[in-house]
N, C-alpha and C positions, 0 to 999 in steps of 0.2 A: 486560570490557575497556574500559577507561577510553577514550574518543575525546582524543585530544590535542588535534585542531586547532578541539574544540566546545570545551573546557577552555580551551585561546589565547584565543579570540572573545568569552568570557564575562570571562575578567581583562583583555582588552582594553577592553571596552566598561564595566569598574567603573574604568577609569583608569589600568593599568598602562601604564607608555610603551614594553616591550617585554617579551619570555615567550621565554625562552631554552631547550633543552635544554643540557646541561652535562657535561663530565668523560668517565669513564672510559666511556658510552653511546655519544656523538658518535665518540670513537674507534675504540670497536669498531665500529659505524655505518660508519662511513668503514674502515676492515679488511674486512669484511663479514663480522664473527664476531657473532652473534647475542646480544643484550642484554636482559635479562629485567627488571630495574629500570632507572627512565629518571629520572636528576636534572634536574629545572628552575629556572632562577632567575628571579623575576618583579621586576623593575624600576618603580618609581616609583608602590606601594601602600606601606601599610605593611600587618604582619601581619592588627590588626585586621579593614584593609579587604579583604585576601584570603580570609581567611575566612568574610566576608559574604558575599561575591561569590558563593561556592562552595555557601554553607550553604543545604541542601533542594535543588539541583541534581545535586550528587555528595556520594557514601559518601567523606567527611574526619573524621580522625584527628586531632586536635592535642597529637598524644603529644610532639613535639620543641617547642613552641612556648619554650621559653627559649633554644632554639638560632634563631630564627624557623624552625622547617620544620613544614610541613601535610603530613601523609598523606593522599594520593589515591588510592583503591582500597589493594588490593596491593602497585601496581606503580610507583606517583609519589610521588615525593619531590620538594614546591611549598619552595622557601625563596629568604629575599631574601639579597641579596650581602651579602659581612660585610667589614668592617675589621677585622681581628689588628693589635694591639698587644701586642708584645714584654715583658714583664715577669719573665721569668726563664729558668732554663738548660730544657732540652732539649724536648720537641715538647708537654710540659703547659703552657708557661711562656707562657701565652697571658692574654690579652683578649679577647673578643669580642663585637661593636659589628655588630647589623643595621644598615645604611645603603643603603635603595632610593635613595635621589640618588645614589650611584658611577655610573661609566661601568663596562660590561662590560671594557673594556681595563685599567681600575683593580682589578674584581675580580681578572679572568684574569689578571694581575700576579703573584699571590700564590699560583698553583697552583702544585703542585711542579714537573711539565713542562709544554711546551708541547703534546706529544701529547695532553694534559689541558686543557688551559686555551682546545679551542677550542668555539664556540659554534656549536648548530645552530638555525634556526627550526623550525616546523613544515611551512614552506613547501619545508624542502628549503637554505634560504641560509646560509649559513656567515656567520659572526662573529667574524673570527679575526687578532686583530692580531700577534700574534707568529708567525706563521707555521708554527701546528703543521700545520696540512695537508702542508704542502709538507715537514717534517720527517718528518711517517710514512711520505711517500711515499720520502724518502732515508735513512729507517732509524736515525734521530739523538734521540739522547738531550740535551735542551736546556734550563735554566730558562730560565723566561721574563724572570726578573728575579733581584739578588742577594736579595731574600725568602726563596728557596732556604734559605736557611743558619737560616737561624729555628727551622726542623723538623730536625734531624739522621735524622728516620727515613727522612727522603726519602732519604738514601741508599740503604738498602735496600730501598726500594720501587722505585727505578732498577736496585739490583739485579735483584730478579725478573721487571720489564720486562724488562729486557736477555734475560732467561733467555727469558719468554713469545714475546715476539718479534723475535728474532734481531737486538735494536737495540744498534749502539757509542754511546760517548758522547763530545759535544764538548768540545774543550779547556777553556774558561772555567768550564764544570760539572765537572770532574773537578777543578778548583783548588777552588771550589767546597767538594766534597765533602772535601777534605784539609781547608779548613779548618774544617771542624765535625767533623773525627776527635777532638776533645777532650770532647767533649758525646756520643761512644756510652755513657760511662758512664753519661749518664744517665735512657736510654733501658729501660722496663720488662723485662723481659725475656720477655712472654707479646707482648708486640706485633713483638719483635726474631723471636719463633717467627713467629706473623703472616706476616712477610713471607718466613721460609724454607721456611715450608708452601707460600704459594703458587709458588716458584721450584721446589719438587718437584711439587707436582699439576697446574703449569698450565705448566712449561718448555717446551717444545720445544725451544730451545738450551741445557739448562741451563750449557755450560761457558761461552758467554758472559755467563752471572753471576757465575763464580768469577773471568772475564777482569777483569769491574770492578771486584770487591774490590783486586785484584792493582794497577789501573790508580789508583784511587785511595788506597792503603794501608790502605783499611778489611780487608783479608783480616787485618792486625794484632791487631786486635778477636776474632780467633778464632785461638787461640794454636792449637790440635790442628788445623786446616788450612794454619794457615801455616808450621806443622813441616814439612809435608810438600815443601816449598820447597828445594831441593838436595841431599836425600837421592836418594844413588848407587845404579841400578838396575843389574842384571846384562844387561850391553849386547846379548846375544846375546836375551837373553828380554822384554826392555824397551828396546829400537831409539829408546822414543819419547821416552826422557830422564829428568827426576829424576819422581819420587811424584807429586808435582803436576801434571804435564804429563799423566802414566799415567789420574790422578785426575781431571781433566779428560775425557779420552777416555772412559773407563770410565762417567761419568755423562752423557755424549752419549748412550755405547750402548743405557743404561738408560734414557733416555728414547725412543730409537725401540722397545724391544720393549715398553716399557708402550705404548706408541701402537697397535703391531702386535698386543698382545695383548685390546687393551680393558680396562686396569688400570679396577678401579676406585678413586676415591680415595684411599678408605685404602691399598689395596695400591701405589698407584705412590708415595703417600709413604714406602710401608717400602722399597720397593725404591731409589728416589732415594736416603734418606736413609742405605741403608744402603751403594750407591755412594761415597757422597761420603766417607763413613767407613770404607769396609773395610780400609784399610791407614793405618790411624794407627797400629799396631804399629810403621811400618818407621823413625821417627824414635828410638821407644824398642833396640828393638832392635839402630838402629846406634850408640846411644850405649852400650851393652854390650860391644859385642864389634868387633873389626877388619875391619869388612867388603870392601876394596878390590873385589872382585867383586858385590857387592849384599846386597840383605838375603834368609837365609833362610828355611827355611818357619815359623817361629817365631812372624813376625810375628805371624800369624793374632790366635793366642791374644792375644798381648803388647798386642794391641790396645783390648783390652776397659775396663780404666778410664780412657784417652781418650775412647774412643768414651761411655761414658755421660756423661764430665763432661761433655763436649762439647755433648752434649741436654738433660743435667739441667738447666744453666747457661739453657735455654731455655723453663725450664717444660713443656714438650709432654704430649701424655698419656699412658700409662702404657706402654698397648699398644704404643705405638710403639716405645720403647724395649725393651720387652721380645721385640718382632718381629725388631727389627735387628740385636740385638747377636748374636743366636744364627747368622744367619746369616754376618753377618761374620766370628766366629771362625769359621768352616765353611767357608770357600769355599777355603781349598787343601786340601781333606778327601778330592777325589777323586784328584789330586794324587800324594797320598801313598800311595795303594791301591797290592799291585804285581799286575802292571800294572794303573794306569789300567782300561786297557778291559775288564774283567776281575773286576768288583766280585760279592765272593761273598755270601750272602743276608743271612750277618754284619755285613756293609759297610751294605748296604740300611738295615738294621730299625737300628743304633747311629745312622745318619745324622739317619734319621725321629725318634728320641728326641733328638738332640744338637742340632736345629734347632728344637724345639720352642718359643713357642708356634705358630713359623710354621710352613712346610714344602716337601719336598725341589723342588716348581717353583717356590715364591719362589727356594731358595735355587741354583738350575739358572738361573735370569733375570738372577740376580748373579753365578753363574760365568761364563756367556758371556756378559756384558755384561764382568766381567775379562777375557774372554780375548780379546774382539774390541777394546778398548783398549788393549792391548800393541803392536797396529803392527808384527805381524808379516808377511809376505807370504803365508803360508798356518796357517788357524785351523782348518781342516776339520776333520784328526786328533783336537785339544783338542773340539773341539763335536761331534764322535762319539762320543767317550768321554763326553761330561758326558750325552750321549741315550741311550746303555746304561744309567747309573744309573738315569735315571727309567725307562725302558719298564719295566727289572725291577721298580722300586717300585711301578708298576702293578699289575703282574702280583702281585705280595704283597700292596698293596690298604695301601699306605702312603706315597704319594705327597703325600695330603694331609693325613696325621695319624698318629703313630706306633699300634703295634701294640695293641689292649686285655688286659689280662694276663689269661691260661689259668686262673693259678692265684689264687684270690680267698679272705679272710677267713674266709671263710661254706665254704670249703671244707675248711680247715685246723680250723676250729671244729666239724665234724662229724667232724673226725677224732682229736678230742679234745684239740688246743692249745687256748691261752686264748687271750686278747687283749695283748697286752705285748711287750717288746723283742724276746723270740722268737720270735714271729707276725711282727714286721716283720726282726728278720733274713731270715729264711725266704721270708719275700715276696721281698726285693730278691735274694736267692740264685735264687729262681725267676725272678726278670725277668730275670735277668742270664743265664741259662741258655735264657730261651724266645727271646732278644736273637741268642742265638748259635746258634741253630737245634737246642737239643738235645730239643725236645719243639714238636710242632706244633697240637696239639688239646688239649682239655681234658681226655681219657683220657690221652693222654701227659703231661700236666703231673701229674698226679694219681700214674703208676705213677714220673714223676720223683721227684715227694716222696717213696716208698715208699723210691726208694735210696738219697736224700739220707739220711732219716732212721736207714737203717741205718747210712751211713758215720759219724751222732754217734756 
């Protein structure tokens, strides 16, 4: 563990005129959420002479030295303040110029926020000319200067703030961000993932990140969520107004049960991401057919090549994609059973295959994370029924993975099939059959084959 304030004393005493901590640390600091790397800016050395200072005292790194930053342990990140210079479109389009003679106030200029842009000593003293302190305290999203606009990704990194910490944003920053809505094209599209990964694994508000897309027109930049914008909900069963609004609620809900549940990671970004998408169906859908009453159960399905362009368009990894989509077409699956509460073992074991690579409690965390976003006055009945599906899939021992097939290769080949189309018809005839409860063990699947093969 690196001592911070022996590291201060030592770039003090080589001539630095001040040792700042920096950024997203000091913020969380003052939040009182726990900060694992600590950025600092050292003031009036240049590189070389920071690295003296340091070198045979502490374990330094000078893996960043063209950006000026020094690796301290693990856990510090030493760099001097920079001057950006503007030289082209979207957040590449840089210069960058170490300069220890700035003022902290001239750096902190050029943060994106002022929640960001304030300075801590070691001693505990704040450095904070734009007044991020007093902005975290009243929950405000603010540049510090029009800089702002330089980076266009800053928008969606106000985004996921917004979402992380229940913050609105101020008038002159929301003009701000309208006007660099022209430069999201030209924003890579694994750093645009970047910032919606962390609006899924780190939200706690997430619907106040969808509020700022909306607030500032970047929700445009995402054609399959901004469809969802006026599309008419069936008023009895959606009280809470069009897609969007539904859409909204529904990825609150899914952020309190990942919270309730201890998601890890990856699982609260399949579940977030699969919130925010499970009814992209209902814009196609109502452009098909005359809805005046809402959109049907159709949607589900109909949903499906939104919802990937929508993430491909993002680069993300693979799994993800392949987590979500299955879920999402699945969630009015219980729905449609009659009755609901009522799911016979058939229902169970097609569910556990149809959701796969995920499974039936991701896809029970998206149905009542749907159903408690509807806004209706009582959800009980719906989230009784969705807790029948899974105890049975317990009890079947499919809950978190569909069923492993009875009848196998190696057993159709001792029964003197070959290997070929017929072997795999045969297979899928047996899955489809062990699916539907006609054979439970591997002696039953075995005297199944006996009758199948009589009925060729």
């Amino acid at each position: 563990m690196i001592d911070r304030k022996e590291l201060t004393r030592t770039l003090l005493a080589a001539g630095a005129t001040d040792v700042v901590m920096v950024g997203g640390c000091v913020r969380d600091m003052l939040l009182g959420i726990e900060s694992k790397d600590v950025d600092m800016e050292v003031y009036g050395l240049s590189y070389a002479q920071m690295a003296k200072a340091l070198e045979g005292r502490f374990p330094i790194n000078q893996v960043g030295q063209s950006f000026s930053v020094l690796k301290v342990g693990n856990e510090i990140d030493l760099a001097l303040p920079r001057r950006d210079s503007k030289i082209g479109d979207g957040h590449k389009g840089f210069e960058v110029t170490a300069d220890s003679s700035m003022t902290f106030a001239e750096a902190a200029s050029r943060r994106d926020l002022t929640i960001n842009a304030i300075g801590m000593r070691t001693d505990g003293t704040l450095v904070d000319p734009y007044d991020g302190a007093g902005d975290l305290k009243r929950g405000i999203l603010r540049a510090p200067s029009d800089a702002f606009c330089e980076d266009p990704l800053r928008v969606l990194r106000a985004m996921q703030f917004a979402a992380r910490f229940g913050f609105t944003m101020e008038a002159h920053t929301v003009e701000l961000c309208k006007r660099v809505l022209p430069e999201f094209k030209t924003l890579s599209a694994e750093r645009i993932f970047g910032e919606w990964l962390k609006w899924a694994t780190k939200g706690k508000r997430p619907e106040m990140g969808l509020d700022l897309l909306v607030q500032t027109d970047w929700i445009t930049c995402f054609p399959e969520l901004n469809a969802l914008r006026g599309i008419k909900q069936h008023p009895t069963f959606h009280p809470e107004g069009d897609a969007f609004e539904h859409t909204r609620l529904v990825c609150a809900q899914a952020a309190q049960i990942a919270q309730q549940d201890n998601l890890s990671h990856d699982d609260r970004a399949i579940l977030l991401f699969a919130a925010l998408c499970h009814d992209f169906g209902k814009p196609i859908v109502h452009s098909q057919r005359d809805c005046p009453h809402g959109i049907a159960h159709g949607h589900a399905e109909a949903g499906e090549p939104a919802i990937v362009e929508f993430l491909m368009k993002m680069k993300p990894p693979l799994w993800l994609v392949k987590n979500v989509v299955p879920i999402c077409k699945a969630h009015m699956y219980a729905l449609r059973a009659t009755p609901p509460s009522a799911p016979s073992d058939a229902n169970i074991r097609r569910l556990s295959e149809y959701v796969m690579p995920s499974n039936i409690i991701m896809w029970s965390r998206l149905v009542k994370a749907d159903i408690w976003g509807r806004a209706v006055s009582d959800c009980s009945k719906l989230i009784h029924d969705i807790d029948i599906w899974v105890n049975r899939a317990r009890e079947l021992n499919v809950e978190l993975r569909q069923p492993d097939p009875l009848l196998q290769g190696r057993d159709l080949i001792a029964m003197g099939i070959k290997p070929g189309p017929e072997m795999g018809k045969i297979l899928k005839a047996a899955w489809n059959a062990q699916l539907d409860g006609e054979f439970l063990d591997h002696a039953g699947a075995v005297a199944w084959y006996k009758r199948y093969s009589l009925q060729k």
